[in-house]
N, C-alpha and C positions, 0 to 999 in steps of 0.2 A: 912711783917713778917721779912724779913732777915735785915731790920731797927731795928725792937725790937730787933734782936738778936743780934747785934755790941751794943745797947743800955746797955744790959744783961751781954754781954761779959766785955765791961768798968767796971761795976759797978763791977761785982766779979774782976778782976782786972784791980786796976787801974791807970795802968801803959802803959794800952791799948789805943793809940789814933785813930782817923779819919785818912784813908788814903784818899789822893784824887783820885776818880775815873769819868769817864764820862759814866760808864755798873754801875756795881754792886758797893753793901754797900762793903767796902773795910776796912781795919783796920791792923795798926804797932802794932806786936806784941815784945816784948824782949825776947830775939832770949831760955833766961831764962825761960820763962815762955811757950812756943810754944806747948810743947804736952800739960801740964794743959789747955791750952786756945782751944786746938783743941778737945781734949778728953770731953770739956764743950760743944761743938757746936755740938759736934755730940750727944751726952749724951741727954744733956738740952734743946736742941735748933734745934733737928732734921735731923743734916745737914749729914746724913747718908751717902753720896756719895762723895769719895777722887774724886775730875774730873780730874786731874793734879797736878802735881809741877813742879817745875821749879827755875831759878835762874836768876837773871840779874848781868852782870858785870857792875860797874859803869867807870872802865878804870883803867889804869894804873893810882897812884898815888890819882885815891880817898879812901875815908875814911869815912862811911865805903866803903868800895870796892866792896863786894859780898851780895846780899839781896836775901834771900829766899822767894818765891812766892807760895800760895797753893791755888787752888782754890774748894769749897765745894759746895755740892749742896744739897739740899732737897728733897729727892723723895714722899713726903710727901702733900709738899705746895710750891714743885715749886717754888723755889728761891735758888739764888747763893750767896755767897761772898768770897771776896778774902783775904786772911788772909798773909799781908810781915813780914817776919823778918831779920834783918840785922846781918851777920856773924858777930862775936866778934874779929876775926883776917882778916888782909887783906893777909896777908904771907901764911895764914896756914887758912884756913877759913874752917868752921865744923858746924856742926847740929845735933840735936839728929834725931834719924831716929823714925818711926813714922809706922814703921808694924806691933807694935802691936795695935794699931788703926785698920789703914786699911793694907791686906794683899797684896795688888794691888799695894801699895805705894815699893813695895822690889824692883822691873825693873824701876820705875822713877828715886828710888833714887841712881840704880844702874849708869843711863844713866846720871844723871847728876853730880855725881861722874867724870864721864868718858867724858865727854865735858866740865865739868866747874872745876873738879878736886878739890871738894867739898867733904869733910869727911862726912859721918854719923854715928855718934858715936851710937853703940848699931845694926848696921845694921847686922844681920846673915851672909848676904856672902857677902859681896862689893866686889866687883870686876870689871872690865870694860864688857860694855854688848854690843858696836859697834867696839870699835879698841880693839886690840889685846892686849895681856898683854905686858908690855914693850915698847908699845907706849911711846915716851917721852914729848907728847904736851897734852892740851886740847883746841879741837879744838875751840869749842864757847868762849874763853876769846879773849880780845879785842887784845892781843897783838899777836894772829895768825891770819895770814896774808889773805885775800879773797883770795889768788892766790891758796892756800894752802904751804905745806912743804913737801916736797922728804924726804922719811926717807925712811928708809933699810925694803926690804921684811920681813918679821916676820920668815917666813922658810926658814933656813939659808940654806935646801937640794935645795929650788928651786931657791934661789938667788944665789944659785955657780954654779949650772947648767945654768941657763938662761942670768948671766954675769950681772941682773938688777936692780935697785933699785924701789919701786913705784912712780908713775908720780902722784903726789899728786894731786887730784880735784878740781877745785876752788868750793867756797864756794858760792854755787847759787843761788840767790835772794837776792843779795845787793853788794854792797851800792846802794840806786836805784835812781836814776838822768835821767833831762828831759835838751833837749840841749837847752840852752839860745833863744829866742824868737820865740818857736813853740808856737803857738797859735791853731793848730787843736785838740781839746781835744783827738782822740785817737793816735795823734802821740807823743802827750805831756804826754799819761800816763807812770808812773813810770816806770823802768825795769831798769834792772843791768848792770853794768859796764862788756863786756866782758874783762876776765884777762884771760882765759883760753888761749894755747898754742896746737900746732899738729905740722905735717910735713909742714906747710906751712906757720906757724908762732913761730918763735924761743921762746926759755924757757927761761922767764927772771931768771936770775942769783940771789944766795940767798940774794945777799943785796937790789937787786931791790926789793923780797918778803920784806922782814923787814918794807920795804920804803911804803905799801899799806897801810896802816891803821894811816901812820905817816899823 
């Protein structure tokens, strides 16, 4: 079924290609056409259930840079598919927002707002829904750093009382690396580079952050 329905989809537009997947029927949508093509799937083609969205960075310096990712489901006939669209700016990258579809989709597209620093044009209340307001990063783009970034408490009461800034997090589960000639499958499985720091191991310095993902 969710073959017919990428079939279905192309034909009413058809500007819609194949995306390649190794799970589900997958399909590029233009970023123009995204609620028409989603409002058809749920409509026409049963896919009644927003499961996710999401967003991939493609790095600094590509083009397009930012691709929107949705994934639908059927509750119906049991079947998924994944629907990308590619942001029209790399500078300034936006989407229309898509709660009046589904109402579930207002906290996705809040948090991805708020990690990928992603507009949705038409959103009710955008706003950050993990870091605070005037956070000045987004932490899922390529160019923040695994180690994370020190930035200034939020509460300017408790940061002049407590003399502190926050000890930023590193970003847990990646890059994930196996050291050169293990051979025992569970000491060769993946896991993450520790970048994290304590009292026992000094805080690398902001250039060294900059320098993790270079």
């Amino acid at each position: 079924m969710p073959a017919d329905a990428t079939t279905a989809l192309r034909e009413k537009f058809p500007q819609v290609t194949d995306r390649p997947s190794n799970d589900h029927p997958a399909v590029n949508v233009p970023i123009g056409e995204l609620v028409a093509a989603l409002r058809f799937l749920r409509d026409e083609c049963g896919f009644d259930l927003l499961m996710d969205l999401t967003a991939i960075d493609w790095a600094e310096g590509a083009s397009p840079r930012f691709t929107m990712v949705y994934h639908l489901y059927s509750t119906t006939r049991a079947g998924y598919v994944r629907v990308a669209a590619n942001c029209a700016s790399d500078a300034e990258p936006a989407a229309p927002s898509i709660v009046t579809l589904w109402s579930g989709a207002n906290w996705h597209e809040r948090e991805c707002y708020d990690m990928f620093g992603i507009t949705f044009t038409g959103h009710p209340d955008l706003r950050r829904i993990l870091m605070w307001d005037g956070y000045p990063y987004h932490p899922l783009r390529k160019e923040f750093p695994l180690a994370g970034i020190e930035a200034p408490l939020h509460d300017a009461e408790i940061g002049a009382e407590t003399g502190t800034n926050v000890i930023a997090a590193p970003m847990a589960g990646g890059p994930f690396v196996a050291a050169p000639g293990e051979i025992n499958l569970t000491e060769a499985e993946p896991r993450a580079k520790d970048e994290s720091w304590n009292e026992g191991r000094a805080q690398p310095g902001q250039s060294e952050l900059r320098q993790v993902k270079e």
